[in-house]
VMD Tcl script that builds the backbone (N, CA, C; Angstrom):
set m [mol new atoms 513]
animate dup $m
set s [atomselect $m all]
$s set {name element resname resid chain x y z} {
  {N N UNK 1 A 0.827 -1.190 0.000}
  {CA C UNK 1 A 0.000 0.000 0.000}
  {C C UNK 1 A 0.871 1.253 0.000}
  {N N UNK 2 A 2.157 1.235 0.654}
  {CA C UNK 2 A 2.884 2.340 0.986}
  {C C UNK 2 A 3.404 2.980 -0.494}
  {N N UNK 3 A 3.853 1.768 -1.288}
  {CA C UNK 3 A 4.497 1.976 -2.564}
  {C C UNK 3 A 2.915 2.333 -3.578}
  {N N UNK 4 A 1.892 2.137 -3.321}
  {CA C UNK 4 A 0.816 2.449 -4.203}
  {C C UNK 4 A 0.420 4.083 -3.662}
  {N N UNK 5 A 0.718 4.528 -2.634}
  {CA C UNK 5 A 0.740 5.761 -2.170}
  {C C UNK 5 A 1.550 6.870 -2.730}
  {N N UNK 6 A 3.087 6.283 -2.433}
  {CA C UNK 6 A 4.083 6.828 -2.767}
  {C C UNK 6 A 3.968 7.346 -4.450}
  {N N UNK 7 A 3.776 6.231 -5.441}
  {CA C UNK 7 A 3.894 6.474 -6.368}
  {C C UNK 7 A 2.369 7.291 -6.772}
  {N N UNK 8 A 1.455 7.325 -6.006}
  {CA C UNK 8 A -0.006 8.275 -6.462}
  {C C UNK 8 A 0.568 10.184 -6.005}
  {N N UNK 9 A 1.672 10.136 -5.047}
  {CA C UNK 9 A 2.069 11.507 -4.781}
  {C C UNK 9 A 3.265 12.119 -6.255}
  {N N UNK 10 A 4.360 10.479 -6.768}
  {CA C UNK 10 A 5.237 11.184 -7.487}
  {C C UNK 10 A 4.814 11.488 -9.021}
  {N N UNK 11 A 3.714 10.796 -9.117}
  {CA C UNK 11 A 3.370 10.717 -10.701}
  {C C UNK 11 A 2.695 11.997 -11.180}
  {N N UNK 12 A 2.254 12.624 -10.283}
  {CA C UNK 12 A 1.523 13.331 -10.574}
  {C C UNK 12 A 3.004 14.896 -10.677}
  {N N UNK 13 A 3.931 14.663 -10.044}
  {CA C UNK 13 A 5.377 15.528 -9.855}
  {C C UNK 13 A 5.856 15.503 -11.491}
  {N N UNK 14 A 5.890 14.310 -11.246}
  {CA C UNK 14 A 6.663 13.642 -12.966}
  {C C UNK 14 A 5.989 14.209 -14.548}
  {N N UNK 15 A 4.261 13.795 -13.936}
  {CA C UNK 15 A 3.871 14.808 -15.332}
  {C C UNK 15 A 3.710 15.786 -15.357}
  {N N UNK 16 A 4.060 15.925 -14.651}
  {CA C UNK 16 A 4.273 17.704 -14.348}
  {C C UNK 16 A 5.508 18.558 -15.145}
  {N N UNK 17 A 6.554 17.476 -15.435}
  {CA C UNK 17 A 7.780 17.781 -16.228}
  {C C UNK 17 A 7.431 17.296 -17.419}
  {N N UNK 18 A 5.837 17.173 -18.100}
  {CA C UNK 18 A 5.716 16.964 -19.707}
  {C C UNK 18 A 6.378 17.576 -20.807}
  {N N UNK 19 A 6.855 17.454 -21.540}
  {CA C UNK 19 A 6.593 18.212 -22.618}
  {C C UNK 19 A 5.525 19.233 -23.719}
  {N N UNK 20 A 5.045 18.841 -23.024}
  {CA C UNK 20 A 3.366 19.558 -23.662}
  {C C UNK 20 A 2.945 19.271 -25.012}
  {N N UNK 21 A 3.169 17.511 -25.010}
  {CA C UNK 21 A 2.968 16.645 -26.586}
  {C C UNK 21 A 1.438 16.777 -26.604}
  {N N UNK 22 A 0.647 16.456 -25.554}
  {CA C UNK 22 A -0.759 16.352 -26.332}
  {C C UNK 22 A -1.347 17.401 -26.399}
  {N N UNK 23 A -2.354 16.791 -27.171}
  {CA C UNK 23 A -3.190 17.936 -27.709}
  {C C UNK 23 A -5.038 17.869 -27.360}
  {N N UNK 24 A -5.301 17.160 -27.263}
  {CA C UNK 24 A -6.656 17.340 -26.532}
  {C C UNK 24 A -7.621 17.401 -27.302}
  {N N UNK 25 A -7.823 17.013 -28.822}
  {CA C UNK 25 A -8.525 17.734 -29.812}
  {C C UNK 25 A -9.967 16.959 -29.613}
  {N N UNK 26 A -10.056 16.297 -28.972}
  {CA C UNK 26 A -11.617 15.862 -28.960}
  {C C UNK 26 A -11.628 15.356 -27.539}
  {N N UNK 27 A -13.396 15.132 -27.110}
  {CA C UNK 27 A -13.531 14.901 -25.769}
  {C C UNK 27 A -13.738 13.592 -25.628}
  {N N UNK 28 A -13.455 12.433 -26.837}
  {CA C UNK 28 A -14.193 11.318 -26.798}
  {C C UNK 28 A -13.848 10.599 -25.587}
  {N N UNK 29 A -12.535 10.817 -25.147}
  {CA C UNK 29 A -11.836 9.854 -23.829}
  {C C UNK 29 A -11.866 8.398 -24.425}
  {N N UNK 30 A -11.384 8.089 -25.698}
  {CA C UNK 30 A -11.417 6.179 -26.171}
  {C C UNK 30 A -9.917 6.234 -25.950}
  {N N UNK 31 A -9.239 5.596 -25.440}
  {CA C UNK 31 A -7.728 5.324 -25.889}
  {C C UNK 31 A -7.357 4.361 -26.547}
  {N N UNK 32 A -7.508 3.281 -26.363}
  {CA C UNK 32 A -7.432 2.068 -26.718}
  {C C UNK 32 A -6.327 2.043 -28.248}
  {N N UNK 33 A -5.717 0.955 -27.853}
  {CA C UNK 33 A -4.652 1.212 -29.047}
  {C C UNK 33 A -3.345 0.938 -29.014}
  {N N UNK 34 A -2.475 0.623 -29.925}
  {CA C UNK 34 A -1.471 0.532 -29.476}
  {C C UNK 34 A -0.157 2.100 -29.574}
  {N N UNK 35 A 0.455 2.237 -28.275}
  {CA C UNK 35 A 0.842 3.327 -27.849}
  {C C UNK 35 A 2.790 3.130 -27.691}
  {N N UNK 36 A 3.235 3.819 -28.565}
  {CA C UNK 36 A 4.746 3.862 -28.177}
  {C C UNK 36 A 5.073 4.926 -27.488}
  {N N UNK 37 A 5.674 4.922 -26.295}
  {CA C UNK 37 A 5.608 5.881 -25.241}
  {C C UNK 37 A 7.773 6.081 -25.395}
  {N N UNK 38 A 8.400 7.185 -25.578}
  {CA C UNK 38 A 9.520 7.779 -25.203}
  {C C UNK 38 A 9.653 8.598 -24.154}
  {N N UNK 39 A 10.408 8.353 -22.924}
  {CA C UNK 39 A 10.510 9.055 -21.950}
  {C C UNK 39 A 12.215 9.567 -21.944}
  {N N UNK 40 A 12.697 10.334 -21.181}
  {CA C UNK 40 A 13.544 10.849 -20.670}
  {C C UNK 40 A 13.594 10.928 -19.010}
  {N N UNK 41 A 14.438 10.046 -18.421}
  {CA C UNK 41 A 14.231 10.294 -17.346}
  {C C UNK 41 A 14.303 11.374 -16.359}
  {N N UNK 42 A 13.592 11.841 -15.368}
  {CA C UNK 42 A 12.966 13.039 -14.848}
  {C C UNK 42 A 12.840 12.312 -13.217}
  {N N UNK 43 A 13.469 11.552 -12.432}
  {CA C UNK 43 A 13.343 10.997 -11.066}
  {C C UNK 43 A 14.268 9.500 -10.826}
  {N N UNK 44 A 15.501 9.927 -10.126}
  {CA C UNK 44 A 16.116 9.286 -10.052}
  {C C UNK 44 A 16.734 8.560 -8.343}
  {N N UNK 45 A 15.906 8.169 -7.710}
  {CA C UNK 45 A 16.310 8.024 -6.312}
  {C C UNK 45 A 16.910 6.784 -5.981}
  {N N UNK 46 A 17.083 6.191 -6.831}
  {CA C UNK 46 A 17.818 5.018 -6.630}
  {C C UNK 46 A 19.475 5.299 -5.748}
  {N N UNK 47 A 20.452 4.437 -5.583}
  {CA C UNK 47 A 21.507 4.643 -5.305}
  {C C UNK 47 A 22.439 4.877 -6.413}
  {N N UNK 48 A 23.225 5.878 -5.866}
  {CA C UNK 48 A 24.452 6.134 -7.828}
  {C C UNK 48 A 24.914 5.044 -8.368}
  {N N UNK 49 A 24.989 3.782 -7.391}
  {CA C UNK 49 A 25.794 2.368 -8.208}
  {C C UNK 49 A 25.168 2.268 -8.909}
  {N N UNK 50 A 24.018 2.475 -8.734}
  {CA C UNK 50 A 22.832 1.542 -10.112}
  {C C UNK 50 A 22.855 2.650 -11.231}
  {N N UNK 51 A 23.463 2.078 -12.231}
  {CA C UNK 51 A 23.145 3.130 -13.875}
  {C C UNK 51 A 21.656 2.935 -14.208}
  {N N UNK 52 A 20.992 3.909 -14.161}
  {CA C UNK 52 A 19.704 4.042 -14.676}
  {C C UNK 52 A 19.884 4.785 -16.387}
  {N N UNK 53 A 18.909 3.721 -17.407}
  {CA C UNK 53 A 18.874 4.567 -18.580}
  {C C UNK 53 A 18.442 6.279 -18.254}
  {N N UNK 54 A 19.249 6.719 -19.248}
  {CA C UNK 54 A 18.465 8.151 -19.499}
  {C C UNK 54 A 17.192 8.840 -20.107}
  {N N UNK 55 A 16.950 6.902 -21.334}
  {CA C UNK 55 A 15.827 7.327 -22.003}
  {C C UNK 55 A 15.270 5.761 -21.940}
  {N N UNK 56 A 13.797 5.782 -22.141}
  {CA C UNK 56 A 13.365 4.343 -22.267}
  {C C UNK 56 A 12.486 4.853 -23.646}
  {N N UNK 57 A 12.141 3.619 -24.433}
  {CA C UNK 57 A 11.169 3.589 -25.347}
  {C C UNK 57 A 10.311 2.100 -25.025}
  {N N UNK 58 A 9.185 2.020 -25.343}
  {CA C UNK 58 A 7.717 1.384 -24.651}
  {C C UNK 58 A 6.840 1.188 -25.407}
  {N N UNK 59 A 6.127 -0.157 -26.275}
  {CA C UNK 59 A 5.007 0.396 -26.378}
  {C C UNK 59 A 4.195 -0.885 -25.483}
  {N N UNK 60 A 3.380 -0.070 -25.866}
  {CA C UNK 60 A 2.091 -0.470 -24.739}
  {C C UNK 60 A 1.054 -0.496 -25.276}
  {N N UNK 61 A 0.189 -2.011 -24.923}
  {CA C UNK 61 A -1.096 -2.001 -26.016}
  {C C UNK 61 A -2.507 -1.190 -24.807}
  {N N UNK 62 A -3.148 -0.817 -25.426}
  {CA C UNK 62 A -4.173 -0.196 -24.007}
  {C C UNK 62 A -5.086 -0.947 -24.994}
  {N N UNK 63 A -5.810 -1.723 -23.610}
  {CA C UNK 63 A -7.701 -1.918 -24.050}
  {C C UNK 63 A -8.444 -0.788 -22.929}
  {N N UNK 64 A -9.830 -0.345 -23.413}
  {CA C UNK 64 A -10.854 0.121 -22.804}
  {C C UNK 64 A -12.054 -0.312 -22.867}
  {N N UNK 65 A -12.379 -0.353 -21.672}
  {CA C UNK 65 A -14.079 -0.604 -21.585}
  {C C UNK 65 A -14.921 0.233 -20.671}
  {N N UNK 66 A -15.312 1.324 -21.298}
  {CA C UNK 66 A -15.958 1.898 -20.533}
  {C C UNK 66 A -14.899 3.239 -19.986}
  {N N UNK 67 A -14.886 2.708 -18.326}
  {CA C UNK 67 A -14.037 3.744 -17.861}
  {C C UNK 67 A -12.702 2.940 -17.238}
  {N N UNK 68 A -12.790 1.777 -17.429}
  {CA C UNK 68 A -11.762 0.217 -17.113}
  {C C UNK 68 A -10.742 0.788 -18.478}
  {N N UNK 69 A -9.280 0.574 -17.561}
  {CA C UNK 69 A -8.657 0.997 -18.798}
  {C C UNK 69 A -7.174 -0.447 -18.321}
  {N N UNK 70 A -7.076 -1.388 -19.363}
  {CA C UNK 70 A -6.134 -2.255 -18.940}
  {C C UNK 70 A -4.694 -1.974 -20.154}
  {N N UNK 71 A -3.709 -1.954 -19.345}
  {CA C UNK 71 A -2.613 -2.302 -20.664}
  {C C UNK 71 A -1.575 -3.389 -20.237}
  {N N UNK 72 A -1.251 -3.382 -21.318}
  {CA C UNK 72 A -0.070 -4.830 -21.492}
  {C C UNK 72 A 1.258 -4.202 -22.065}
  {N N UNK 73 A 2.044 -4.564 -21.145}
  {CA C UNK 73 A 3.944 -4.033 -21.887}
  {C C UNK 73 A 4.349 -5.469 -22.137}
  {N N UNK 74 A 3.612 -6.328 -22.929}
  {CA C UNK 74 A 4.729 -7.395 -22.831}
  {C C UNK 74 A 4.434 -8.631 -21.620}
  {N N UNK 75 A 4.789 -7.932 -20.260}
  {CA C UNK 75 A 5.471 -9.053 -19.365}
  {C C UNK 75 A 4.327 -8.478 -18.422}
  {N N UNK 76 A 3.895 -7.386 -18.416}
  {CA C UNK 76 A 3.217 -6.676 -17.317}
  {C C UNK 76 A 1.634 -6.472 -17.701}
  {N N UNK 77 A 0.785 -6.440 -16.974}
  {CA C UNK 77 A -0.755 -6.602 -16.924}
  {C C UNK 77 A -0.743 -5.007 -16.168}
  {N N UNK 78 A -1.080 -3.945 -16.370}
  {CA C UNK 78 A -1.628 -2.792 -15.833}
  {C C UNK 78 A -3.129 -2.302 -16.080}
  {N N UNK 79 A -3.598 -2.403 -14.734}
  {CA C UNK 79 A -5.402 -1.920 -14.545}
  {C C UNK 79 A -5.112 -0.227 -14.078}
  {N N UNK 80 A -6.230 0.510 -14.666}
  {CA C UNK 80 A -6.678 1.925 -14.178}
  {C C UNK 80 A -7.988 1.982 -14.644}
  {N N UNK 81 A -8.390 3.187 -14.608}
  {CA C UNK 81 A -8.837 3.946 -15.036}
  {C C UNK 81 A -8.907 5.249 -15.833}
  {N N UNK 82 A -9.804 5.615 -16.620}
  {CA C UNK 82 A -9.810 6.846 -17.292}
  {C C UNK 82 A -10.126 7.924 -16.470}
  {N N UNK 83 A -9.115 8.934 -16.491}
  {CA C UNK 83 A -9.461 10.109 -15.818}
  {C C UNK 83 A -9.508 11.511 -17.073}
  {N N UNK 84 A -11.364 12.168 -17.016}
  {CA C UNK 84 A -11.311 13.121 -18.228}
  {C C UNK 84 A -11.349 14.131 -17.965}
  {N N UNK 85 A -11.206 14.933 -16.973}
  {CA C UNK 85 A -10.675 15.967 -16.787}
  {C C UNK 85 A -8.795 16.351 -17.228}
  {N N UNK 86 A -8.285 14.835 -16.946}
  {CA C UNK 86 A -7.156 15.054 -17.895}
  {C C UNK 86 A -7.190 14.766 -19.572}
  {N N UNK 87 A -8.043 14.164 -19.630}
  {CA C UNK 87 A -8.313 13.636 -20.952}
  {C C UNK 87 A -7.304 12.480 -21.456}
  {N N UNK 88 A -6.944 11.285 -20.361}
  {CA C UNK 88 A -6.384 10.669 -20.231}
  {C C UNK 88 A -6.531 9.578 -19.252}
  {N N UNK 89 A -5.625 8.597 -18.566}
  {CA C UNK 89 A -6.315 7.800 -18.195}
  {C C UNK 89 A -5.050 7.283 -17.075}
  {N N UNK 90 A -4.863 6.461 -15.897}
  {CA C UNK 90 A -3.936 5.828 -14.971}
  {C C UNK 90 A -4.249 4.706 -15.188}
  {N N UNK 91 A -2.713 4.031 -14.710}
  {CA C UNK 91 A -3.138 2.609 -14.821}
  {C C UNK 91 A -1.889 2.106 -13.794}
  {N N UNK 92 A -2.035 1.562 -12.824}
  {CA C UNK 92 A -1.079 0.974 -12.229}
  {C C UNK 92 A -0.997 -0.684 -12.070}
  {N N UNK 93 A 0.109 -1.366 -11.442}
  {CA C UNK 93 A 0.201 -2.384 -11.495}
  {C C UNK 93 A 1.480 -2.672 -10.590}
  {N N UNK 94 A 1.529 -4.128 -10.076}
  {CA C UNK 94 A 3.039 -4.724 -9.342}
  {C C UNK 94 A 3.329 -6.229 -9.875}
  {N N UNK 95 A 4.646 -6.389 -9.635}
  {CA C UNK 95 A 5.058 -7.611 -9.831}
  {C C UNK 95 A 5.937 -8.217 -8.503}
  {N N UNK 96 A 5.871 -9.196 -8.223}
  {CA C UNK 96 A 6.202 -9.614 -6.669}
  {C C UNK 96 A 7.347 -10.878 -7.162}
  {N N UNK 97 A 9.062 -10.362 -7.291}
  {CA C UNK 97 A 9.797 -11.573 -7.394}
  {C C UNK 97 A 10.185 -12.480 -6.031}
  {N N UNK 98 A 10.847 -13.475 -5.973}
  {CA C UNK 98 A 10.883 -14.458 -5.495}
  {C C UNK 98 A 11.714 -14.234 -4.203}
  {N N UNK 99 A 12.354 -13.040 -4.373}
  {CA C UNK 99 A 13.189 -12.701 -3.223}
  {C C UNK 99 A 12.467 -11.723 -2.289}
  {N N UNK 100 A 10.866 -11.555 -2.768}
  {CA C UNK 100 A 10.683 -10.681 -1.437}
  {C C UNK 100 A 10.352 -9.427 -2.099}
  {N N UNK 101 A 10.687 -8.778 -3.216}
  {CA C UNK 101 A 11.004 -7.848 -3.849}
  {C C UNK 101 A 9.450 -7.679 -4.207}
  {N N UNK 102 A 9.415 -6.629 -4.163}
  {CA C UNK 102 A 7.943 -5.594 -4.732}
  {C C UNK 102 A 8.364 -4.753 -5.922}
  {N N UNK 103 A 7.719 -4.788 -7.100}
  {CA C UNK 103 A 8.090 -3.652 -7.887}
  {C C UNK 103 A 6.670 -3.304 -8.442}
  {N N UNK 104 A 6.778 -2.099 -8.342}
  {CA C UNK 104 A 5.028 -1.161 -8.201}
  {C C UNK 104 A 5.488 -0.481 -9.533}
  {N N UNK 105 A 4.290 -0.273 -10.794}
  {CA C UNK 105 A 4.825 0.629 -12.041}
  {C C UNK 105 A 3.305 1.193 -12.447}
  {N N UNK 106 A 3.688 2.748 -12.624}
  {CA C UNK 106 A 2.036 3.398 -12.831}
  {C C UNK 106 A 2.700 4.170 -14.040}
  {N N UNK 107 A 1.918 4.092 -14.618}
  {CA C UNK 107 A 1.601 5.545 -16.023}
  {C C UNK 107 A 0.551 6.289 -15.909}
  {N N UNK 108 A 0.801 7.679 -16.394}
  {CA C UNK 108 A -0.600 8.121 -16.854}
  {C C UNK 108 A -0.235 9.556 -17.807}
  {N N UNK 109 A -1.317 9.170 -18.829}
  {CA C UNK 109 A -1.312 9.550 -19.605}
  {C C UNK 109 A -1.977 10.706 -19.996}
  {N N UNK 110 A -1.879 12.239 -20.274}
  {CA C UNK 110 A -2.895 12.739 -20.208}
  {C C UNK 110 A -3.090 13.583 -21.699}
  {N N UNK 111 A -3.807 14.500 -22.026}
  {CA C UNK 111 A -4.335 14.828 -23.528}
  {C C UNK 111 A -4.174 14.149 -24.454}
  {N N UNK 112 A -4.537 12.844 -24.473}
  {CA C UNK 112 A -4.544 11.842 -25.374}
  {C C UNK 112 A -5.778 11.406 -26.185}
  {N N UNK 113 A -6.764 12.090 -26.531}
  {CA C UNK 113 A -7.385 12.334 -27.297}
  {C C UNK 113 A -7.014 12.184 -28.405}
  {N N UNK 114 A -5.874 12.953 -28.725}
  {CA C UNK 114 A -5.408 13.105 -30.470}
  {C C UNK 114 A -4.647 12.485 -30.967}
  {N N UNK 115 A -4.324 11.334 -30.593}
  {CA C UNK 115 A -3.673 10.232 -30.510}
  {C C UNK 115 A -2.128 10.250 -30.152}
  {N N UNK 116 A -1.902 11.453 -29.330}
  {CA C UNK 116 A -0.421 11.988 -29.159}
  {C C UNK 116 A -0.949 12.010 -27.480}
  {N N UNK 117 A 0.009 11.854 -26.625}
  {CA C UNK 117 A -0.407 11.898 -25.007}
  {C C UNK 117 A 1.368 12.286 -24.300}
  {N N UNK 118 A 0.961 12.881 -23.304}
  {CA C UNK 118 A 1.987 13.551 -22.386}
  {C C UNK 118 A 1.948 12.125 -21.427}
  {N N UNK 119 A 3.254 11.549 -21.330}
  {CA C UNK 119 A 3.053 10.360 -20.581}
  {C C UNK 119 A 4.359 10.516 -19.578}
  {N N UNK 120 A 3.992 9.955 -18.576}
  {CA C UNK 120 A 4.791 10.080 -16.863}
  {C C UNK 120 A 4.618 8.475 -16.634}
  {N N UNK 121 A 5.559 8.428 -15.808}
  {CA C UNK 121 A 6.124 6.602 -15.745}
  {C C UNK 121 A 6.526 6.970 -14.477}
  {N N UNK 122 A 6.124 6.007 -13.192}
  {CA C UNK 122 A 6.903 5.896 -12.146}
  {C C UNK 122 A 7.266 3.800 -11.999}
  {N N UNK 123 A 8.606 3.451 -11.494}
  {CA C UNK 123 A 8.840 2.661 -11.383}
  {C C UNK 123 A 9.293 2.168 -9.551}
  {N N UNK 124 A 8.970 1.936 -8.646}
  {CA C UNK 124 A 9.424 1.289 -7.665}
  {C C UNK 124 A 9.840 0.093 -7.089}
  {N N UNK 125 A 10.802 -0.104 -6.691}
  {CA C UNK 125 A 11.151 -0.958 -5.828}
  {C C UNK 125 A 11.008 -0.963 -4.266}
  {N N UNK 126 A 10.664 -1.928 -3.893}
  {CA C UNK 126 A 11.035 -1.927 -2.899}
  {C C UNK 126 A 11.516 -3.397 -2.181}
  {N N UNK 127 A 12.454 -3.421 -1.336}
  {CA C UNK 127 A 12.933 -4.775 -0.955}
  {C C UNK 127 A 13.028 -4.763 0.546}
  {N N UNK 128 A 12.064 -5.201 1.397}
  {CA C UNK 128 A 11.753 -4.882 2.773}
  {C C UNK 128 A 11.881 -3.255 3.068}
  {N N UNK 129 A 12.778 -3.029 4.111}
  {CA C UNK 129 A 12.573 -1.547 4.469}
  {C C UNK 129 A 13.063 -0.651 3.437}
  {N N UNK 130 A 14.031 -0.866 2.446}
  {CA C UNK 130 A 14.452 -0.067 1.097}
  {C C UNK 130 A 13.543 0.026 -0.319}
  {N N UNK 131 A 13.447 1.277 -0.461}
  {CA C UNK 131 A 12.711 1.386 -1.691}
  {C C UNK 131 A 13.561 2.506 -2.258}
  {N N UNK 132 A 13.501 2.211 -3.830}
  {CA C UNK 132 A 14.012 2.733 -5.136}
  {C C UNK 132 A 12.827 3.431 -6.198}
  {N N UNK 133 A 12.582 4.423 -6.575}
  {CA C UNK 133 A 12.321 5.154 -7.531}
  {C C UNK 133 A 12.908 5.147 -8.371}
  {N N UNK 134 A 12.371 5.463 -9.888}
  {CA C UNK 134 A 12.747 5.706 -11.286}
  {C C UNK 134 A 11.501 6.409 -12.310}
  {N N UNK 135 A 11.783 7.626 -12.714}
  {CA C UNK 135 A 10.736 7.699 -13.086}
  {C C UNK 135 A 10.617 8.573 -14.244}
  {N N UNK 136 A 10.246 8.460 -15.301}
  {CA C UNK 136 A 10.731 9.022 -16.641}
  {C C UNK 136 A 9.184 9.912 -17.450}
  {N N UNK 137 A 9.176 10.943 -17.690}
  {CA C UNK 137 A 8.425 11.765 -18.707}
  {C C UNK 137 A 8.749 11.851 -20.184}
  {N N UNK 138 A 7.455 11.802 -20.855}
  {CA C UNK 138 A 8.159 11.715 -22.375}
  {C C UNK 138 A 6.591 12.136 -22.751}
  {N N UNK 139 A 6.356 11.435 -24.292}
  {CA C UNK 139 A 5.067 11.759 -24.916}
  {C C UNK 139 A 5.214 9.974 -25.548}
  {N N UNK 140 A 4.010 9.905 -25.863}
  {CA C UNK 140 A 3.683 8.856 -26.695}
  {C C UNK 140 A 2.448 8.668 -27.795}
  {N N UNK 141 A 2.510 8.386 -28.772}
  {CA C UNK 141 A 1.806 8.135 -30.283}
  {C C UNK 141 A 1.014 6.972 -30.011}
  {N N UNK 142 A 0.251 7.094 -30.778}
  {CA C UNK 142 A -0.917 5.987 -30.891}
  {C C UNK 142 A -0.506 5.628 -32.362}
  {N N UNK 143 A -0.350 4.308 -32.341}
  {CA C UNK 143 A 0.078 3.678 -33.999}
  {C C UNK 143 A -0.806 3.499 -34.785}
  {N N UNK 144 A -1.255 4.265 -35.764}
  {CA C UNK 144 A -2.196 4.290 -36.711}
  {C C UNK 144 A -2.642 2.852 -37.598}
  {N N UNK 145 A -1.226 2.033 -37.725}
  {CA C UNK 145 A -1.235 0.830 -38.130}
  {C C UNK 145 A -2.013 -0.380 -36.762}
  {N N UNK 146 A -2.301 -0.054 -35.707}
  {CA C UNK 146 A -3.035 -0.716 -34.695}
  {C C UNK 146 A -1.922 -1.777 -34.250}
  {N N UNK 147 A -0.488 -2.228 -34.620}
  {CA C UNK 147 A 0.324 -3.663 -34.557}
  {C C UNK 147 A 0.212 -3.675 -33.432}
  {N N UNK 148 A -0.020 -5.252 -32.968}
  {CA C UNK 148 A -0.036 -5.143 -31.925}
  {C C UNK 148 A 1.687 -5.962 -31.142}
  {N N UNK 149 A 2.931 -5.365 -31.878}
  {CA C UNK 149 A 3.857 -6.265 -31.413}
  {C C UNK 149 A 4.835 -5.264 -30.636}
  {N N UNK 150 A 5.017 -6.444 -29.028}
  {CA C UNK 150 A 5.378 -5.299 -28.164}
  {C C UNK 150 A 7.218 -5.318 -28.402}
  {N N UNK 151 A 7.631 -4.247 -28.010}
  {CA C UNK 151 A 8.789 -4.100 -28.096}
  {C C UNK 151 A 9.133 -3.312 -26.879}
  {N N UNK 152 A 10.370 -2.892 -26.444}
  {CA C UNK 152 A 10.786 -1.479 -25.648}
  {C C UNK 152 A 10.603 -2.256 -24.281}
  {N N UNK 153 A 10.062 -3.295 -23.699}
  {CA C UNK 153 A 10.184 -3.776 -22.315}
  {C C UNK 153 A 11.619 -4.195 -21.916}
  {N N UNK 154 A 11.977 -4.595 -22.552}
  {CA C UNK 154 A 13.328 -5.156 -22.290}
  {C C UNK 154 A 14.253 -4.019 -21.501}
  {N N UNK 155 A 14.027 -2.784 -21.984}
  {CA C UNK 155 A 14.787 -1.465 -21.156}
  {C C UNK 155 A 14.362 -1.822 -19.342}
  {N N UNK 156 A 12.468 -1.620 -19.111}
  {CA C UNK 156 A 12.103 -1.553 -18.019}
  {C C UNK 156 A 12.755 -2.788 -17.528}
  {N N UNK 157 A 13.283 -4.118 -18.083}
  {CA C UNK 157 A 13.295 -5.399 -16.932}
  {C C UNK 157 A 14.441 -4.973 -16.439}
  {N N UNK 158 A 15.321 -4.576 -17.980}
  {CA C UNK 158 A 17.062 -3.798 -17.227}
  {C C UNK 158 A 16.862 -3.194 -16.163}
  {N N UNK 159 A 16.014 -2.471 -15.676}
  {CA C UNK 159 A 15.959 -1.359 -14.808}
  {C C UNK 159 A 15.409 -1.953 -13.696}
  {N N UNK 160 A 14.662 -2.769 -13.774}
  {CA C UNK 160 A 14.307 -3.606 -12.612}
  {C C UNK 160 A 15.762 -4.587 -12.034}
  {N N UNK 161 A 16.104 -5.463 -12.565}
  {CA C UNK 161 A 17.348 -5.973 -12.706}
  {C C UNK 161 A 18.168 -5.008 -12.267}
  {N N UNK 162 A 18.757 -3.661 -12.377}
  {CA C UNK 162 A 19.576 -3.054 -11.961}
  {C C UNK 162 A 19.294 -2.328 -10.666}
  {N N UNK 163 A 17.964 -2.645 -10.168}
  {CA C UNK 163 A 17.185 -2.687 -9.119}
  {C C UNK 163 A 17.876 -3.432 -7.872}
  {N N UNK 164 A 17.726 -4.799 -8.265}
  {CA C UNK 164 A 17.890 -6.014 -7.771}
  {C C UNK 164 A 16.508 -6.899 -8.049}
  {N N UNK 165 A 15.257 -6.582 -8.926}
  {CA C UNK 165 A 14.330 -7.431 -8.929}
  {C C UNK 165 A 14.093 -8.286 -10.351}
  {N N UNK 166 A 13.758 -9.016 -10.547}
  {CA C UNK 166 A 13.481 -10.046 -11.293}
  {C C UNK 166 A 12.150 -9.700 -11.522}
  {N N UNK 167 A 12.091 -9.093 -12.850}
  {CA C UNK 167 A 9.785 -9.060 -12.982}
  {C C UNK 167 A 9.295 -10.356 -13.216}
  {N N UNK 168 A 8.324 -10.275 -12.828}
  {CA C UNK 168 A 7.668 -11.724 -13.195}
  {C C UNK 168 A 6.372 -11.081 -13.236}
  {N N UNK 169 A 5.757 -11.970 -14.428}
  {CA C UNK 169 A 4.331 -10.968 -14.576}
  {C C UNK 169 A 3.658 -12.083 -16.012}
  {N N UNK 170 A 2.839 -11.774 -16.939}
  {CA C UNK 170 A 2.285 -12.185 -17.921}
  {C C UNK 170 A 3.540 -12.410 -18.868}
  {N N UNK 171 A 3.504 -13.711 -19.836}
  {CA C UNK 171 A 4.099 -13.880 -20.735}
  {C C UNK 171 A 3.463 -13.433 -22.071}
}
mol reanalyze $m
mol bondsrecalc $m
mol representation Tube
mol addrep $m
């Protein structure tokens, strides 16, 4: 719960350092789609041993139903919701490795209407009383071609891994 807290105070810090990619052009609130997300990282609390990338690339398939908003990176299952006052939507999720290790990962996405979205990434660890942050701002596209083939996870497992955690999640 602490790490589902933590990361509901930093995400909202993180998109705060958008770029100001979206655009908002309609109120429909559908996302659904497949989404390549580029960040730059923007939150780094980890310890200096650990090299954290500077940039990640992501895509991410989003389904919607309604106001249920689920996505898939690959390895990871993330549930939210749509929030339309941003015109965008949260979605968080954890993966629990074998050593004990918690790793908590939220996005959210906001003026994504126009198939362009201001996207914020928080990543946590935590391993009993120690917890690690990572957390990257960028924008991300909605692929007009709909493919649904994921790529760009392989950065986040590095980063978990350079963590100390092992994801384990959906194949």
């Amino acid at each position: 719960m602490r790490s589902f807290l933590y990361t509901l105070i930093i995400l909202p810090i993180i998109a705060g350092c958008g770029g100001g990619g979206g655009g908002g052009g309609s109120s429909s609130g559908f996302y659904a789609g497949t989404w390549r997300f580029t960040g730059l990282a923007a939150l780094n609390e980890c310890p200096s041993i650990i090299s954290i990338p500077s940039a990640i690339d992501v895509t991410l398939v989003v389904n919607q139903d309604g106001e249920r908003v689920v996505v898939n990176t690959n390895k990871l299952v993330l549930e939210g919701v749509t929030v339309p006052e941003e015109d965008g939507f949260d979605v968080f999720g954890e993966t629990f490795a074998e050593n004990g290790c918690v790793t908590s990962f939220a996005y959210r996405f906001t003026d994504a209407s126009d198939d362009r979205a201001d996207v914020a990434t928080v990543l946590n660890v935590r391993c009993g009383p120690v917890s690690c942050a990572v957390g990257y701002s960028g924008t991300a596209i909605l692929d007009s071609s709909r493919s649904l083939e994921l790529e760009g996870t392989e950065e986040l497992e590095e980063i978990a891994e350079l963590v100390g955690v092992q994801m384990v999640g959906v194949e």
